[in-house]
C-alpha positions in Angstrom: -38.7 -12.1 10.4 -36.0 -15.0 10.7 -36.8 -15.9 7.4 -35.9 -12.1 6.1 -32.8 -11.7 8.5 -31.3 -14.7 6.8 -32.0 -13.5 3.3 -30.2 -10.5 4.2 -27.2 -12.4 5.8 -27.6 -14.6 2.4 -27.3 -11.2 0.5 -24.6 -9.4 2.4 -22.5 -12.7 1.9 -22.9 -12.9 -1.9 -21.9 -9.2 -2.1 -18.6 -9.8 -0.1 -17.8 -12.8 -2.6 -18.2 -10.5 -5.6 -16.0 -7.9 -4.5 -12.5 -8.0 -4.9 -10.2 -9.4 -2.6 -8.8 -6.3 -1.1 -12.0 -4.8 -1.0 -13.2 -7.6 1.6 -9.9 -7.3 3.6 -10.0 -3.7 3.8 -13.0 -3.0 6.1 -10.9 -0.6 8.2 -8.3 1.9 7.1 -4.5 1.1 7.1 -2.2 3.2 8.9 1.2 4.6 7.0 4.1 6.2 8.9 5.7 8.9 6.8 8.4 11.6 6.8 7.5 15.1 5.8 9.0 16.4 2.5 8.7 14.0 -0.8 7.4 10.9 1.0 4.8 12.6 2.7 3.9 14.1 -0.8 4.0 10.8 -2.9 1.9 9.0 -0.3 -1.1 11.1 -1.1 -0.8 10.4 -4.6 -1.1 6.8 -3.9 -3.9 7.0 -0.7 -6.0 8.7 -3.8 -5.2 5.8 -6.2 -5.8 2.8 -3.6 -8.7 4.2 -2.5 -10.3 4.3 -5.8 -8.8 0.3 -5.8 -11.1 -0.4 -2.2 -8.4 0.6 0.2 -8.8 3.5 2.6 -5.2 4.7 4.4 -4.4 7.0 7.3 -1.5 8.8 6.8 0.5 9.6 9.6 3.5 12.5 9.0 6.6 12.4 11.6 9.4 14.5 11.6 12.6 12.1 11.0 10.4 8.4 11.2 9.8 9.2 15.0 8.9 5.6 16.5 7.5 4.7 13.4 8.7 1.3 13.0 7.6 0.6 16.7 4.2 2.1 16.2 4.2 -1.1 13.3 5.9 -3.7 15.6 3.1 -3.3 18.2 0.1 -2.3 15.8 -0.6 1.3 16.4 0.5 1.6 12.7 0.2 -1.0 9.7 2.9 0.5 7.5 6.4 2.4 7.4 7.4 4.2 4.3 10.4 6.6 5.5 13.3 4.4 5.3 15.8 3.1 3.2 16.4 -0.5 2.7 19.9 -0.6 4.6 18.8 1.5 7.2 16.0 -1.1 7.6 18.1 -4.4 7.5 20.6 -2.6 9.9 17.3 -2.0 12.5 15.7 -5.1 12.0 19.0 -7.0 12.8 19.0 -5.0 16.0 15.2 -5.4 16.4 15.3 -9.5 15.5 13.3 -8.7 12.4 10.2 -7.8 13.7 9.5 -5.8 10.1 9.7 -7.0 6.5 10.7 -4.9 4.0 7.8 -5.7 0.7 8.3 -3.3 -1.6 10.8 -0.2 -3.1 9.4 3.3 -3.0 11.9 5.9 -4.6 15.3 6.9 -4.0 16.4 9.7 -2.6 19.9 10.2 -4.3 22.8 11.2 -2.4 25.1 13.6 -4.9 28.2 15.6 -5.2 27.6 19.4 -4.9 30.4 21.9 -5.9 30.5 25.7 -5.8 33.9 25.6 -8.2 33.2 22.9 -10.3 31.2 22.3 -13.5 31.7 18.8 -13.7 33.7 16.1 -11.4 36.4 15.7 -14.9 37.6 19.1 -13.4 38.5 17.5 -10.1 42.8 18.2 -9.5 44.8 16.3 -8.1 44.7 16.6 -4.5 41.1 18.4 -4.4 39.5 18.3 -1.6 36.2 16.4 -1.4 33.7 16.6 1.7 32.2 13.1 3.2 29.9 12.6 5.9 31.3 11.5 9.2 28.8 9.3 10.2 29.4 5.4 9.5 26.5 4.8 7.1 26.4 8.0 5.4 30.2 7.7 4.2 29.7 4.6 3.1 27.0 5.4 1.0 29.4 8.0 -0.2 32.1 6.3 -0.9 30.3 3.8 -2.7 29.2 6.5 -4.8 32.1 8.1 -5.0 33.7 4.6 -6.0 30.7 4.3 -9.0 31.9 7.7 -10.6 35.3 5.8 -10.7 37.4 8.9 -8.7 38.5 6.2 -6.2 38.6 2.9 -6.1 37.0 0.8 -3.0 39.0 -3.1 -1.8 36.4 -5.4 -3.4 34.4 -7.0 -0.2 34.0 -3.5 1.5 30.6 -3.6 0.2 27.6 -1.4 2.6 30.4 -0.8 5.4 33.2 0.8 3.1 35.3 3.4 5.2 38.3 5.6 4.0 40.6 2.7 5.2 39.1 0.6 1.9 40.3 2.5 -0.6 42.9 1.0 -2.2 43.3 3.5 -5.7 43.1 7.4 -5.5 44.9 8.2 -8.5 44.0 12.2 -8.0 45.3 12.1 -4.4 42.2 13.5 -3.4 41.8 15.1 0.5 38.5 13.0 2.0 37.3 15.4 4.3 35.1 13.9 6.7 32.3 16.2 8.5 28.8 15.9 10.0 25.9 16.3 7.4 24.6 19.1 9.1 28.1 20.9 8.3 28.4 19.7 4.1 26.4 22.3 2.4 28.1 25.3 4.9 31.6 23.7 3.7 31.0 24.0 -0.1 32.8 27.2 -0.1 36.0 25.8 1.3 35.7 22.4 -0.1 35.7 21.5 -4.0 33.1 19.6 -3.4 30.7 17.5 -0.8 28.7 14.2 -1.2 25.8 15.3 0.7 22.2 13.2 1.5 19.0 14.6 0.0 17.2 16.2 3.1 20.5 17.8 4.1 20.9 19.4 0.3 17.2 20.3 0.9 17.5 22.2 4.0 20.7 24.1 1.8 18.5 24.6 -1.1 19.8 22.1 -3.4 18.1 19.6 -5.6 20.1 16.8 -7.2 18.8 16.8 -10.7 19.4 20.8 -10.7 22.5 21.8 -8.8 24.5 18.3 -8.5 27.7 16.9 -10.8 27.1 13.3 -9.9 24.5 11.5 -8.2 23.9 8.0 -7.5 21.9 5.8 -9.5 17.8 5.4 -8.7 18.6 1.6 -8.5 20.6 1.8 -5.6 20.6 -0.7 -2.2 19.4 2.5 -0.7 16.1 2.4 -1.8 13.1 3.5 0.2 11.3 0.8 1.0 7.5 -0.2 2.6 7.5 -2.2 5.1 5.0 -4.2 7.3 4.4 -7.1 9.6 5.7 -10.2 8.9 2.4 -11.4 9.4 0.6 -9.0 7.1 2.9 -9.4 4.5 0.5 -11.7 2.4 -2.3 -9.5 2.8 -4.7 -8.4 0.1 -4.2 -4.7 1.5 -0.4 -5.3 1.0 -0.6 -6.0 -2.8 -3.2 -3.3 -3.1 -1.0 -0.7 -1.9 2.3 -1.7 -4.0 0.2 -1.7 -7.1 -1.0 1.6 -5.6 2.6 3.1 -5.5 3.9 1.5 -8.3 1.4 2.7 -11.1 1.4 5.1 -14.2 -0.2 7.8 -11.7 2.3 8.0 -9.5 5.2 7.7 -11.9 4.0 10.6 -13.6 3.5 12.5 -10.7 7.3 11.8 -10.0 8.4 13.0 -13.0 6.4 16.3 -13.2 7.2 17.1 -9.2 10.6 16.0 -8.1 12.2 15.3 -12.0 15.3 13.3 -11.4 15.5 14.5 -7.8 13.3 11.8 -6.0 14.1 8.7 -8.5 11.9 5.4 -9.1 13.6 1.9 -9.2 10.6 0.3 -10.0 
């Protein structure tokens, strides 16, 4: 009876050499902190694909990233996947890095909308042009507003441009700052807005579709995965970036969002 109990240890241990590395570390699921809309969507796509690879996941959905990267910090969850990359450093600095960002998702391009334009060459002089009011969103706006050369930021402005960095405006344009909530409402009175993704959701606008300018998918504000700093050499780790970052889900990309959720990858 010993004798058998040790063959079977014997066996059991030869079968956890043969199989692959993050089959062995995997032997319970991963938790993933999501946001409803597109991440939610693309994160099913890729529990599919890593589970055919030897990792299970438990996907968790929270409206707006609720406590997600403190459900990670004290292990009620392995992984975040809502967030963009400056977003993240900004939190982490406040949090003393308790996260580590491993990976880029997608982006979610911010854009400039227009109810009176066709394109941004028919801007005038001294149009008006709609800007979040809150610190991070404009500068993500400016920044892109700076890319699509209509004004010109003071070179060292960088993440934390305001309106007090631009230093050329050739078309005298009006920055109009409002909350995000208020952009899409304002596109009648405005000539145009730079408004976020989910916000241009909620108004029933897509960026590919009904934009005139949008920002590039290799942005700093890419979406990001992030874990523990001690997880971040993980078998399950690598498993789940080669997960998200395969043919599958780059198709799937393409043929749901088009240019509306973008890949940097």
């Amino acid at each position: 009876m010993k004798r058998r109990a040790v063959m079977q240890c014997a066996g059991a241990a030869a079968v956890a050499q043969w199989l692959p590395a993050s089959a062995r570390a995997d032997a319970r699921a991963v938790s993933i902190g999501v946001t409803p809309g597109p991440h939610a969507e693309i994160i099913e796509v890729v529990r599919r694909i890593a589970e055919r690879r030897g990792l299970t996941m438990r996907v968790e959905v929270r409206d707006a990233g609720r406590g997600i990267n403190a459900d990670v910090a004290s292990g009620g969850l392995d992984i975040a996947c809502f967030q963009d990359a400056v977003d993240f450093a900004a939190e982490m600095q406040r949090r003393h890095g308790t996260l580590v960002n491993v990976a880029p998702t997608v982006t979610r391009p911010i854009a400039i909308y227009s109810r009176r334009l066709a394109a941004l060459r028919d801007l005038k002089v001294g149009a008006t042009i709609g800007l979040p009011r809150e610190a991070a969103a404009a500068a993500r706006a400016l920044i892109l507003l700076h890319n699509h050369g209509l004004l010109t930021l003071r070179d060292g402005a960088g993440l934390q441009a305001t309106p007090k960095d631009v230093v050329t405006n050739r078309r005298r344009l009006q920055l109009v700052g409002l909350a995000s909530e208020r952009l899409a409402g304002a596109l009648d009175r405005l000539d145009c807005a730079v408004i976020d993704s989910p916000h241009a959701a909620r108004a029933g606008l897509l960026p590919a579709r009904d934009s005139i300018g949008m920002e590039d998918a290799r942005t700093p504000y890419t979406d990001i995965l992030a874990v523990r700093h001690a997880d971040r050499g993980q078998a399950w780790v690598a498993t789940l970036i080669e997960s998200y970052h395969s043919e599958e889900v780059k198709h799937f990309l393409l043929e749901r969002f088009q240019e509306s959720v973008r890949r940097p990858w």
